[in-house]
Structure formats: structure tokens, C-alpha cells
C-alpha positions in Angstrom: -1.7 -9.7 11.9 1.6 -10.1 9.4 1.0 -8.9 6.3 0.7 -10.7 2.9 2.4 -10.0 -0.1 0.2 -10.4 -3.2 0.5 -11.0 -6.8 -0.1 -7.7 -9.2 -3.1 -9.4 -10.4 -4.6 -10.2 -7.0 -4.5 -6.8 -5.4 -5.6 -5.5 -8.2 -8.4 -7.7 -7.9 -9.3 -6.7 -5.0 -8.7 -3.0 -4.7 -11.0 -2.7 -7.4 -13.7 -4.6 -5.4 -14.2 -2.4 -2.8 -14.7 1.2 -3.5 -13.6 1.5 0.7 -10.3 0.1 0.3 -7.5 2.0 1.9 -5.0 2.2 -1.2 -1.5 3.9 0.0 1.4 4.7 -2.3 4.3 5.1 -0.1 6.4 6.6 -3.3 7.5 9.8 -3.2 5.2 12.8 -4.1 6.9 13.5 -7.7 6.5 9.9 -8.7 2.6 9.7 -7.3 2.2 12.5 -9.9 3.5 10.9 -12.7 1.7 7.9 -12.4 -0.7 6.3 -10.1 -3.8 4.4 -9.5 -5.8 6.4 -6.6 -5.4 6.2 -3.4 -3.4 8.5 -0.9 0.5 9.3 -1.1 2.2 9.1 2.0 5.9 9.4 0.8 8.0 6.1 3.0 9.6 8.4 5.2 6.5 9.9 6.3 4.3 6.8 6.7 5.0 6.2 10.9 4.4 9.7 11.4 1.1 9.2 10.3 0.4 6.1 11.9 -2.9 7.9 13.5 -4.4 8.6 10.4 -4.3 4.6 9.9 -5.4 3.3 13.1 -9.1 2.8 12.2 -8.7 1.2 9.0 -9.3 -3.0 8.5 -7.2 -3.3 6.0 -4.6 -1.4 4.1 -3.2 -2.3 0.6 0.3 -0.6 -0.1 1.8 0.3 -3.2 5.3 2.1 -4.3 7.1 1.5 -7.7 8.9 -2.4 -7.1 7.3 -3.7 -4.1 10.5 -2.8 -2.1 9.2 0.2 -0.4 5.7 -1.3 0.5 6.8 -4.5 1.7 9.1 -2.6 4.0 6.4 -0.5 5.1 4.1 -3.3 5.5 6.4 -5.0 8.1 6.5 -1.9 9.8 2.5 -1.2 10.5 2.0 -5.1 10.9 3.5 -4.6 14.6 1.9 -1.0 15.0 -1.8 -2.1 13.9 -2.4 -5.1 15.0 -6.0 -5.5 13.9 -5.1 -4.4 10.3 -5.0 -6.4 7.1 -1.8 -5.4 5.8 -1.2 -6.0 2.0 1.7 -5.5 -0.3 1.9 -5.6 -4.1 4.4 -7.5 -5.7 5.8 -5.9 -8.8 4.3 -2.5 -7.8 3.2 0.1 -9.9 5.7 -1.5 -12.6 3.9 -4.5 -12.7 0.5 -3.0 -12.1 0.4 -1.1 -15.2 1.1 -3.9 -17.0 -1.8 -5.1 -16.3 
């Protein structure tokens, strides 16, 4: 599957909904500490390495700080998972907060 970019409100939406959701901030470590919404930090650099570790999920919404960095990353694991929802947030955490 490609992956879809959403609006903030959206993804919110529906990462809220489902308590299962695989939320993944692909910020660095020091900015995941300063502010985030759940979910598991895997800094950019590091998210291929640990492409495993993402292999039995459905789908997977991503998150970094402007939607740069996720949608990047979301292109990336569209080709490696190919039975994975792939979503990235718009706006990222910038927008999200604003919420």
C-alpha cells in the first residue's frame, strides 16, 4: 500500500480511537522528551534498522515535528511493508498541539 497523508485533525481522530494504534515519532530523542503524544520514538535515522520490529503491525501512524520527517519515512516503509497502512500527519506535532 502507499501511504496517506492526513490532516492534524484526522489522525488525531483516529489515533485516539484505537487504544492498538501503532503511533511512531520519528523525531529525535531530545525533542520526543520535550513534547509528545505517546507512542514509540524511533529517531529517522534509525527507523529502517528497525524495520523488524514493524513488520507485524496493520497499520502505522507517523509523527515528527512538520510532517517532513514522517512523510519521508512513510514513503520509505510503504515499499518495505507492503500489507501496512501507512499514515502521516500533516502539520506534525506543531499542528497537533494546536489542536
Amino acid at each position: 500500500m502507499k501511504f496517506v497523508e492526513l490532516e492534524t485533525k484526522t489522525f488525531k481522530a483516529k489515533v485516539e480511537s484505537n487504544k492498538d494504534t501503532c503511533l511512531l515519532d520519528v523525531r529525535e530523542e531530545y525533542e520526543f522528551e520535550d513534547l509528545n503524544f505517546g507512542g514509540q520514538n524511533i529517531p529517522m535515522g534509525e527507523v529502517l534498522s528497525n524495520i523488524e520490529s514493524l513488520k507485524d503491525k496493520t497499520d502505522i501512524y507517523l509523527i515528527c515535528n512538520s510532517g517532513k520527517r514522517s512523510k519521508a519515512i512513510a514513503y520509505h516503509l510503504s515499499k518495505e511493508l507492503d500489507s501496512c497502512n501507512i499514515y502521516s500527519c500533516i502539520g506534525g506535532v506543531q499542528a497537533y498541539k494546536e489542536l
